[in-house]
Structure formats: structure tokens, C-alpha cells
N, C-alpha and C positions, 0 to 999 in steps of 0.2 A: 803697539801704538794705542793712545788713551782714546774710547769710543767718542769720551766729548773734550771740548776744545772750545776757548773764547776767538772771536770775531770780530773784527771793525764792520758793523751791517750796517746801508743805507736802504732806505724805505720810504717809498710816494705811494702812500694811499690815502683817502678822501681827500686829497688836495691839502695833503700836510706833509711834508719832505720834511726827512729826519735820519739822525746817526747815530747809532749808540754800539756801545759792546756788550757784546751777546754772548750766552754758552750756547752752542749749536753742537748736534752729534755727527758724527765721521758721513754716516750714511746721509746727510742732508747736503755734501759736496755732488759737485756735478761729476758726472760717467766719462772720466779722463783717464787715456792708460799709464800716467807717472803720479804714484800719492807721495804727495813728502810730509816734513815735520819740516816747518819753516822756523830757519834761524835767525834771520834778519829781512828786514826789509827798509824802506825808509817813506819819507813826506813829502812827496814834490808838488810841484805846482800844481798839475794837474792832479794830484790826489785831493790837496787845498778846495779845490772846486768841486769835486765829486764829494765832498764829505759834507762842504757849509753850501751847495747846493748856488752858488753863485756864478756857476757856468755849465751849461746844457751838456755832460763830461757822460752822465750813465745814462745806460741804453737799455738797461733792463730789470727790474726790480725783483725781490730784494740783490742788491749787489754788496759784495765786499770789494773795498777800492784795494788800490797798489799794485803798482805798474813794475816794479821791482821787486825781488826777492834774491834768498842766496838761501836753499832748502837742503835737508838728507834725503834723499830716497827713500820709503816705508816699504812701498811697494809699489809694482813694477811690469806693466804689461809690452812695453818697447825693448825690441833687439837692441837699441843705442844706449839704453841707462839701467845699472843693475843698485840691487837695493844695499843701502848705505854709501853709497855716492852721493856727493858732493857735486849740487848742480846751481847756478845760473840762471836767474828769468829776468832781463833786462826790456821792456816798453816794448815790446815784440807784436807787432801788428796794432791793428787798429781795434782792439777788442779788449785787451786784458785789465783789468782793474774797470771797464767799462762797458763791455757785452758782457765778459768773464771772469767768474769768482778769481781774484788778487790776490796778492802777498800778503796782506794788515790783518792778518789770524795765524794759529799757530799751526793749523792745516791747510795744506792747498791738493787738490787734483786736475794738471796739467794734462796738455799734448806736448809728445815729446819734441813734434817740431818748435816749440816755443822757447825749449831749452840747451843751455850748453855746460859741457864741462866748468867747473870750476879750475880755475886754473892753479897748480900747486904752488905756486908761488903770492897765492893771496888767500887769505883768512874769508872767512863771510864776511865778518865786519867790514873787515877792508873792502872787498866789494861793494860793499854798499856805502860805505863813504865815500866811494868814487864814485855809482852810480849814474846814471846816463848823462852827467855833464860832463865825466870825463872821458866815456866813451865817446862822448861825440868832439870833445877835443881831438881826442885817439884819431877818431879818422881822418878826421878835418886836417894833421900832421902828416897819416898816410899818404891822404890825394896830395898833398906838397909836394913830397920824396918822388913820389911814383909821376909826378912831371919833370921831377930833374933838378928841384930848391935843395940846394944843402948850404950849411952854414955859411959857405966861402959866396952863397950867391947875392947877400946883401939884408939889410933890414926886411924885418917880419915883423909886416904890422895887426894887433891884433884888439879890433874894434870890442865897445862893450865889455872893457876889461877886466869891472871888477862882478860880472854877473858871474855864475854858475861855470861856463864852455868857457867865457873870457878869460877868469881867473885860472883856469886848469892848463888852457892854452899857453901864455905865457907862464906857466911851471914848469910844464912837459918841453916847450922849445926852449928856455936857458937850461932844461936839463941836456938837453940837445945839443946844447951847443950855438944856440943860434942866437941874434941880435936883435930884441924883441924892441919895439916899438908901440907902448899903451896908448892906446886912447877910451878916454873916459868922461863921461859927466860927472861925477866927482872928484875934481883934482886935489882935495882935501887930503886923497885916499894915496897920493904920488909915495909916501913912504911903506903903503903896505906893500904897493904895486912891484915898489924895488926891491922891497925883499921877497917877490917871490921870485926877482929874475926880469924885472925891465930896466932896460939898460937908459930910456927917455918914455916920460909919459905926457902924450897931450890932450889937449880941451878937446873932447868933440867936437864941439861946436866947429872945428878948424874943419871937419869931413861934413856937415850936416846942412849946409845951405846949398842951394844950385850952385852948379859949378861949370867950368869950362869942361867941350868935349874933351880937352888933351890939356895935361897940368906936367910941371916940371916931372920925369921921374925920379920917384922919390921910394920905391919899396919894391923889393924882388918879389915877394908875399905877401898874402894877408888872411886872415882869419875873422870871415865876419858874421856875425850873429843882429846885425842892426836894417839891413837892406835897403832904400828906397835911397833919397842922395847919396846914402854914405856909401855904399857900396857902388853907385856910379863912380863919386870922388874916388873910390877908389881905383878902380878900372883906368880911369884916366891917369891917377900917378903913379902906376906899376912902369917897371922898366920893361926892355925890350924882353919878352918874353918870360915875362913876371904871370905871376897864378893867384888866385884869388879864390877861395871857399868860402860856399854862401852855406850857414845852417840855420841862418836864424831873419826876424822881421820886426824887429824890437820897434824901429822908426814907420815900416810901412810894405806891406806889399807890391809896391810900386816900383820901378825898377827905369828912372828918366833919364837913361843913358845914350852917348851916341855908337856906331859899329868901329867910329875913328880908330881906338887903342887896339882894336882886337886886327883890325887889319892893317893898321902901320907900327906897330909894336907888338905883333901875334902875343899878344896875352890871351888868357885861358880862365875864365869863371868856369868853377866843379859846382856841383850841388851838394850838398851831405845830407844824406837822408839817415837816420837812427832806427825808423820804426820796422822799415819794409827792409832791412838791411839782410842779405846772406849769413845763412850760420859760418862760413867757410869767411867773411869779412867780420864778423863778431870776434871769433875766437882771435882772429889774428890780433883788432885791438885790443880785447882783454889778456893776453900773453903778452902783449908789449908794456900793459899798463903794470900789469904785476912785475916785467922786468924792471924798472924807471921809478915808481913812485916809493915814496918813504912816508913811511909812520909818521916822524914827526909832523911835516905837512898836514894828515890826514885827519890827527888829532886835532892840529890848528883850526881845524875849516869843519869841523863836524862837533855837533851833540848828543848824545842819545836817550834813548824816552824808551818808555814801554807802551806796550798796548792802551794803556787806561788813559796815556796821556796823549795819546792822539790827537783824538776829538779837540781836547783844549789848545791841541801844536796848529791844527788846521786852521778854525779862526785866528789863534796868531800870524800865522803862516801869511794869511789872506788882507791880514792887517796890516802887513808889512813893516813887524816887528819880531822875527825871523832873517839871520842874517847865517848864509854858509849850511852846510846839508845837515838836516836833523836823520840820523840813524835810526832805526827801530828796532829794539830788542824784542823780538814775539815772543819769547816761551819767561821771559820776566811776568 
């Protein structure tokens, strides 16, 4: 392994927060028992913040961001991973890319709790153009199943359609089998929406205002990433023991529901947590995701960038003029 190596490094000193790419040497990594050679990683939102410094994201300086990665093993102080293996660092706890040195370099040294097999059924790349939106689709599918939702049990509807989890969500359920139901603030977007696999797409706006305790039932399922009315609205028109996965807060932390639907139609709100999630619940959704997803899709919804063009992708990113996962090639 090469002693030096470039870096995505951020830096607050004298009251000047800054990010640039670096050559740093091997020995200037933190005392972690997994060294890899990182092959990919990508830009998420939270990277976007950690890099142009527009949200209180890092917790230690100097840091390298990125919350994600898909690395080789160099070397190897853990019973669990031997070297040149092929491993997994997906948003794992509340630290990485933000107490602890990241993916966005072409070295990383982990704890091996942090990591999982790669699954032989996906590439790095592919990993990381799925990356944590579509793990958290993944689960958000699991907890359905594992209440007893399969296809035959009625529309699944899945708020927030054309974000990140939204759009992965309806790909993964018409892969499924299932009768997806979009909702979205840009109805503009109703022919993308169909071809990834919604069968009807409606206004938000239809879930987004107070609503009654108990609305006609109208969805076996749902998938929501938006919370505060919309996910009451929704509680309220789940059928008779209809399920409902909350991952996201797009609209509000807020939650102005009544107990009506959950005790006269035993419906079920799951929480989906990504960060704090089990290695023994990761692996399961990244195994499923490598069984289910296709190339083509992946190509469709991703870009990829090197190291050098980070920096320039994050104020993009931030600008919101970034559309769909940007990849990172690290050893380009």
C-alpha cells in the first residue's frame, strides 16, 4: 500500500472553516484495526454540509467527510475481515464522516464493528450508487413483509417519491410485485415516476394539510419519509390493519395524529432507523439489494466524479443543482 495518499480534508482554525484535497501519509490515519484502499465512495447530503460547512455536521477537526464507502482490506487487525476482502461502510453510527476519519480519500482505517461484507452479488460501484437511500428503502420493505404486506394486500403508498428512499422505494416495490401509489410535489415528474414502477402518482398536497382522525381506507402500506400531517393523513387512510414506515421528516417533526386508526383499524407505525441499525439487519438489506436491483436503473440515477471534484459537487450539491447519487471514484 502507497505510504501517501490524497484526502477530502476539512479544517476550522482561526475562525476560518475550509476543505480542500490533500496528500496525507498512511501513518497520519487514525489507530483503527481494518486499513483499506477505498474504492468508492459517494456525496450525500450530509457530506454537502460537512464539506461547505453549512451545517454543524463535524465534530472534530481536521476531518475527512463521507459516510459511505465500498474499500479492499490492506491490512487487518480483526477476526471478522481478512486482507483483500471486499468490505462495506454504510452511515454506521453517529461518528463517521463526522467524529471519524471517512470514505472521500483513497485510505481509510476503520473499526471492524462499523463494517460489512460486500455482498458478491454487487460491485463497489453498485454499492455505492445504491448507497444509504436505498438501504433505507431496503428496510423500510423489510418491516412491510415482516408485518404480513405482500402484494395481494393492496396499494403501497410511497410519500416523497421523487427524493433519494422515495424513488428507490417505488423501484424496489414494482420490483416486487407491488401496486405502488406516488406521491409527490412535483407532478411534473408523473412520467419518470411511471417508469420506475408507479402504477398512480398524486399531489401531495392531497396528504399535507390537517386532516380528519379516520379518512376513507384507502392504502394497505406506506412508505414515508415526509412525517408531520402527512404521515397522520396517512395513519388515518391505511386499511384495516395497514402498516406504515416512518424514515424520514421532510415536512416536520411533528406528528398531530389521533390513537383512532391504530385502535379501530390496529394499524402499525415502524420507525426505520439506518444509523444505529444491526450488522445482522444491514447484511440482510444489502443481500436483498444485490439480489433485486439492475444496472441499468443504477446508471440512470447516478454520476460519477473523482476526488478533485468533490469539493466543486458539494456546493453543487448544496445548491440544489444536483439531481440523483453522485458516486466517487477515489483512486481516479
Amino acid at each position: 500500500m502507497n505510504t501517501q495518499f490524497k484526502a477530502v480534508v476539512i479544517n476550522n482554525s482561526d475562525d476560518t472553516y475550509s476543505a480542500s484535497l490533500q496528500t496525507l501519509n498512511n501513518t497520519d490515519l487514525p489507530e483503527h484495526n481494518v486499513m483499506l484502499e477505498v474504492l468508492y465512495s459517494t456525496l450525500n447530503y450530509k457530506d454537502g454540509l460537512a464539506i461547505t460547512g453549512k451545517g454543524p455536521v463535524v465534530r472534530s477537526f481536521p476531518m475527512v467527510p463521507g459516510i459511505d464507502l465500498v474499500g479492499k482490506v490492506s491490512a487487518s487487525n480483526s477476526s471478522e475481515f481478512n486482507t483483500d476482502q471486499l468490505v462495506l461502510l454504510n452511515g454506521f453510527g453517529f461518528g463517521v464522516g463526522e467524529k471519524y476519519w471517512g470514505g472521500l480519500a483513497q485510505q481509510a482505517s476503520l473499526k471492524d464493528e462499523w463494517l460489512i461484507p460486500l455482498p458478491d452479488t454487487l460491485t463497489p460501484k453498485q454499492a455505492m450508487q445504491i448507497g444509504t437511500a436505498g438501504y433505507t428503502a431496503m428496510l423500510s420493505i423489510i418491516a412491510l413483509e415482516k408485518q404480513g404486506i405482500t402484494p395481494a394486500s393492496g396499494d403501497i403508498l410511497v410519500t416523497g417519491a421523487n427524493g433519494g428512499v422515495g424513488s428507490f422505494s417505488v423501484y424496489l416495490l414494482n420490483l416486487l410485485g407491488y401496486t405502488v401509489v406516488a406521491a409527490t410535489g412535483r407532478v411534473d415528474q408523473t412520467d419518470h415516476l411511471k417508469q420506475l414502477g408507479a402504477a398512480q402518482v398524486i399531489d401531495r398536497a392531497e396528504l399535507s394539510n390537517p386532516g380528519k382522525p379516520l379518512a376513507k381506507e384507502r392504502f394497505a402500506g406506506a412508505i414515508d419519509s415526509i412525517g408531520s400531517h402527512t404521515l397522520a393523513n396517512i395513519c388515518a387512510s391505511l386499511k384495516y390493519g395497514g402498516v406504515v414506515t416512518a424514515c424520514g421528516l421532510a415536512q416536520g417533526m411533528d406528528f398531530p395524529a389521533s390513537v383512532a386508526p391504530f385502535i379501530l383499524r390496529g394499524i402499525s407505525l415502524i420507525g426505520i432507523d439506518s444509523v444505529m441499525r444491526p450488522k445482522i439487519d444491514r447484511i440482510q438489506a444489502w443481500q436483498r439489494l444485490g439480489e433485486l436491483v439492475e444496472q441499468s436503473y443504477l446508471d440512470k440515477i447516478s454520476t460519477e466524479i473523482n476526488l478533485a471534484q468533490v469539493i466543486n459537487a458539494a456546493d453543487e450539491l448544496m445548491a440544489g443543482n444536483i439531481r440523483g447519487r453522485v458516486v466517487v471514484n477515489c483512486q481516479q
